[in-house]
C-alpha positions in Angstrom: 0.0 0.0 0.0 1.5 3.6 -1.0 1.1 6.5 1.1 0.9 9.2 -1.5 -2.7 9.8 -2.3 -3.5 11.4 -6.1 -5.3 15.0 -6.7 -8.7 14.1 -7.3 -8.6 11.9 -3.8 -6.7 14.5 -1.9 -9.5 16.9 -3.6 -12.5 14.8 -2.3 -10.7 14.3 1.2 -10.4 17.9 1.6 -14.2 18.6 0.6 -15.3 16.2 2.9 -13.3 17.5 5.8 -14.4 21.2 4.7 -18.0 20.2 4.8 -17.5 18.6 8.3 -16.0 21.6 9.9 -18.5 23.8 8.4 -21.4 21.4 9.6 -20.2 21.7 12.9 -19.8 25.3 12.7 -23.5 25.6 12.0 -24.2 22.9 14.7 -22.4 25.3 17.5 -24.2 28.5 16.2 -27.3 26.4 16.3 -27.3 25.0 19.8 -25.9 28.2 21.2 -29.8 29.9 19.6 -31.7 26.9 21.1 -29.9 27.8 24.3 -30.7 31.3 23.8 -34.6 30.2 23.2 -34.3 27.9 26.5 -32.9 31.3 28.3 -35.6 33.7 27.1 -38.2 31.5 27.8 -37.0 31.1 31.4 -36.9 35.0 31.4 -40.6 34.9 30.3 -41.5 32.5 33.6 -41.8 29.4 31.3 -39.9 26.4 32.9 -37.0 25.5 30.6 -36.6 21.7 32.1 -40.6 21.5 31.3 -40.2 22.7 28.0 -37.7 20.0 27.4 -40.2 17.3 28.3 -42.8 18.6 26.0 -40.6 19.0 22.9 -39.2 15.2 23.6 -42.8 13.8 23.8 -43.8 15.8 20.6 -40.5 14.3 19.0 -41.7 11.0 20.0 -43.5 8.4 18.2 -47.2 8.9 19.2 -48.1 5.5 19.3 -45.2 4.8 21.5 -46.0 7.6 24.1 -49.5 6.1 24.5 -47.9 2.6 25.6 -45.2 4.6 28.0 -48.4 6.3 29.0 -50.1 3.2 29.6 -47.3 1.5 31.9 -47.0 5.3 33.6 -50.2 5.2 34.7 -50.3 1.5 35.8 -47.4 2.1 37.9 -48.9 5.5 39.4 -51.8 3.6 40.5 -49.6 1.0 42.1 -48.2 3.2 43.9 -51.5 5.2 44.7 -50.6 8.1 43.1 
C-alpha cells in the first residue's frame, strides 16, 4: 500500500473534511440559539426543564408515548398516586 494519495482523492478528502467543519460550525451556532430560546423563555416564567419534556414527547413516536403512558399510569396507581 503507498502513502501518496492522487489529486482528485486529496481533492475529495479535503471537501469532505471542509463540509465537516462547516457542519459543525453551524451545529455550534445552532445550539448556542436553542440555548438562547431555552434562556428567554426562562426570562418569560416558562420552565425550561418542562419545556424540554414537552418538545421530547412531541419528538416521540405517538403511538409509543401512548404505551409509555399506559405503563405510567399503571405504575402511578400502584403506587397510589
Amino acid at each position: 500500500m503507498t502513502n501518496e494519495i492522487n489529486t482528485e482523492t486529496a481533492e475529495k478528502l479535503e471537501n469532505i473534511i471542509n463540509n465537516i467543519l462547516m457542519l459543525e460550525d453551524r451545529k455550534k451556532e445552532i445550539s448556542e440559539s436553542i440555548k438562547e430560546t431555552y434562556e428567554g423563555a426562562n426570562s418569560a416564567g416558562f420552565d425550561p426543564k418542562i419545556i424540554r419534556l414537552v418538545i421530547k414527547r412531541k419528538k416521540e413516536d405517538r403511538e409509543k408515548l401512548e404505551q409509555d403512558e399506559l405503563v405510567l399510569e399503571t405504575y402511578e396507581k400502584a403506587l397510589g398516586n
